[in-house]
C-alpha positions in Angstrom: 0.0 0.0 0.0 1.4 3.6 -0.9 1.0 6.0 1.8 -0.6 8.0 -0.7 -3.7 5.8 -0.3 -4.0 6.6 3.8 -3.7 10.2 3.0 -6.9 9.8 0.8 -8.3 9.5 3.4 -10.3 11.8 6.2 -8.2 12.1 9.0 -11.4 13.4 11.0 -12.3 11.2 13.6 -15.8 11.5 13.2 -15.0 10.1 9.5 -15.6 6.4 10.7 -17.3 3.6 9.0 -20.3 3.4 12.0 -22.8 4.4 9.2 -21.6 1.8 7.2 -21.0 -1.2 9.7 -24.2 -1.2 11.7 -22.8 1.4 14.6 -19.6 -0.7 15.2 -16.6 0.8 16.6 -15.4 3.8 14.7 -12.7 3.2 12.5 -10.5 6.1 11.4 -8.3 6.4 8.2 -5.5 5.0 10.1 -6.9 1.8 11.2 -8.5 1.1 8.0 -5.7 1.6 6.6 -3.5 -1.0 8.6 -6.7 -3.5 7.8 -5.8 -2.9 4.2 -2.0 -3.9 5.3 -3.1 -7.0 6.9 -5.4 -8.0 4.2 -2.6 -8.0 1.5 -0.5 -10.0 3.8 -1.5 -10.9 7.5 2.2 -12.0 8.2 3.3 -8.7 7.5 5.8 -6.9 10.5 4.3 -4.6 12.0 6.8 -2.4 11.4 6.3 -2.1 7.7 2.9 -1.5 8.3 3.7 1.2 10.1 5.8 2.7 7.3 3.2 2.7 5.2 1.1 4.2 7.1 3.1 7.1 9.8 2.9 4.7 12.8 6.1 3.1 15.0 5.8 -0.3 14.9 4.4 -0.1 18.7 1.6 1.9 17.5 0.4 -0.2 15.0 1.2 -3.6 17.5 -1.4 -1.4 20.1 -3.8 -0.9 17.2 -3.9 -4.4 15.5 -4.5 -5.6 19.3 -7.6 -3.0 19.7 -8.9 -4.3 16.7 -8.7 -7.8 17.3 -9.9 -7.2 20.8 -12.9 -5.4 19.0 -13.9 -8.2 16.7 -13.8 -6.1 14.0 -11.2 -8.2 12.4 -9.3 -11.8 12.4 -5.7 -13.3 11.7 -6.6 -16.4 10.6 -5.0 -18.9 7.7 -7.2 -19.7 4.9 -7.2 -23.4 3.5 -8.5 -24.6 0.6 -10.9 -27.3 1.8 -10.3 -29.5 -0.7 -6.6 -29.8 0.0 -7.0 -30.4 3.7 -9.5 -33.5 3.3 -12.8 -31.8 3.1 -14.3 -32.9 -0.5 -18.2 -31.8 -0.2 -19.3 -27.7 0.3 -22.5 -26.4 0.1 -24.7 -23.7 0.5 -28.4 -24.4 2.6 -31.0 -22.5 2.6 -33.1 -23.0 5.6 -36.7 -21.9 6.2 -37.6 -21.1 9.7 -41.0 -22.0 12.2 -40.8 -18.9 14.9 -37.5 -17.4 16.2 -34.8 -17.3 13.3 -31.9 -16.5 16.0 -32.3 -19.5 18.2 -32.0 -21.4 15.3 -29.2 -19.5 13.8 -27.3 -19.8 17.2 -28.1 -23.7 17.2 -26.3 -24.0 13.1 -23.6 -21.3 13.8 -22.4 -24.4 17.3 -22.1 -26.6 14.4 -18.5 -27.5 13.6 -19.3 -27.7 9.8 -21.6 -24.8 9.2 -19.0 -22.4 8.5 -21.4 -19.3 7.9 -24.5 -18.5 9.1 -26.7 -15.6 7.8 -29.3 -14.1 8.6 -31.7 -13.1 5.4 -34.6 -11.7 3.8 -35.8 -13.5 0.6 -37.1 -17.3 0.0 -34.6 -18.8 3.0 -34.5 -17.3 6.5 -31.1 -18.6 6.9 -27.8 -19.4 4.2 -25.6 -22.1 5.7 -22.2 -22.6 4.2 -21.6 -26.2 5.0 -17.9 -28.0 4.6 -17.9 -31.3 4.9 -15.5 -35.0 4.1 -17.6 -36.5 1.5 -21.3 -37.3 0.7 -21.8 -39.1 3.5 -21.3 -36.5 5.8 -23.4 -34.1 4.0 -26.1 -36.2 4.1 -25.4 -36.4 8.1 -25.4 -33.2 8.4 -28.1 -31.8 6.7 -31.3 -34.7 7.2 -30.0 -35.7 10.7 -28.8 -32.4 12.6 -29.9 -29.5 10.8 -33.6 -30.6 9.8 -33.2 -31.8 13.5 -32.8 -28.3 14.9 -36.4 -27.3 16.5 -37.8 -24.7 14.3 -36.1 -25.8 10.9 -39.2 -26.1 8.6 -37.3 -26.8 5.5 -34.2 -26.9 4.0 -32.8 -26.7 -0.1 -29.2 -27.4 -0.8 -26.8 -26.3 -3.2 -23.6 -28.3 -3.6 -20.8 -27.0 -4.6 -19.3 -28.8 -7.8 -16.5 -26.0 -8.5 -15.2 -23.2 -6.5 -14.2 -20.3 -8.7 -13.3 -17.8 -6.5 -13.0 -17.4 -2.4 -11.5 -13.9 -1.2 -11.3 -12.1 1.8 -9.5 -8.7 0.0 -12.8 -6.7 -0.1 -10.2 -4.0 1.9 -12.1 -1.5 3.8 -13.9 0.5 1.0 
């Protein structure tokens, strides 16, 4: 990242993203910028990042930590499942009978429903679902998910190819 790209940016405080994440913490130009950083390479010192963006490295350590501490962000690795044993993904959409949360709380426990969201359209609920094989799958959706009380219905969508998985959206 150039440092030209952090001075594009407001240095007001009260230019945050709360408008735009739900009334979140406030993010200034700063930390979004070292989001950016961390998104283009989460391994990467913290001194360069704060190079690029007018920190000391014990600035951005304090910031990284505040933001982690926040939940606004994650250093996580990404696998491909495929390449670590898991050979079925899909994507089920669940109708909901009464309270959508309790059952959302109930998928989001389970190990293999890897996102949970909340929605307005035909499903109430899209599960991302990783799995071994077929078999698991199966398990998974006819004997613990339609099991959930409250699940009314459920349509899958397997995966056959995955095209493209990205977490670089930056910070907009």
């Amino acid at each position: 990242m150039q440092s030209g790209r952090v001075a594009s940016r407001s240095a007001d405080p009260k230019d945050s993203r709360e408008s735009r994440n739900g009334g979140g913490p406030q993010l200034d130009a700063v930390s979004l910028a070292i989001i950016e950083q961390l998104q283009e390479d989460g391994r990467r010192p913290y001194a360069a990042i704060g190079k690029a963006v007018g920190l000391s490295e014990a600035a951005v350590r304090q910031r990284v930590q505040k933001l982690l501490d926040q939940g606004v962000m994650q250093i996580v690795a990404v696998t491909d499942p495929l390449t670590v044993g898991f050979r079925r993904q899909a994507m089920v959409g669940v109708n909901v009978e009464g309270d959508v949360e309790s059952v959302a709380d109930a998928l989001a426990a389970m190990a293999e429903c890897e996102y949970v969201v909340m929605t307005a359209g035909s499903f109430d609920l899209m599960v991302e679902i990783v799995c071994e094989d077929d078999d698991h799958l199966l398990e998974v959706i006819n004997k613990r998910i339609r099991a959930v009380p409250g699940v009314r219905s459920t349509e899958s969508f397997v995966y056959l190819k995955l095209k493209k998985q990205t977490y670089m959206w930056g910070t907009r």
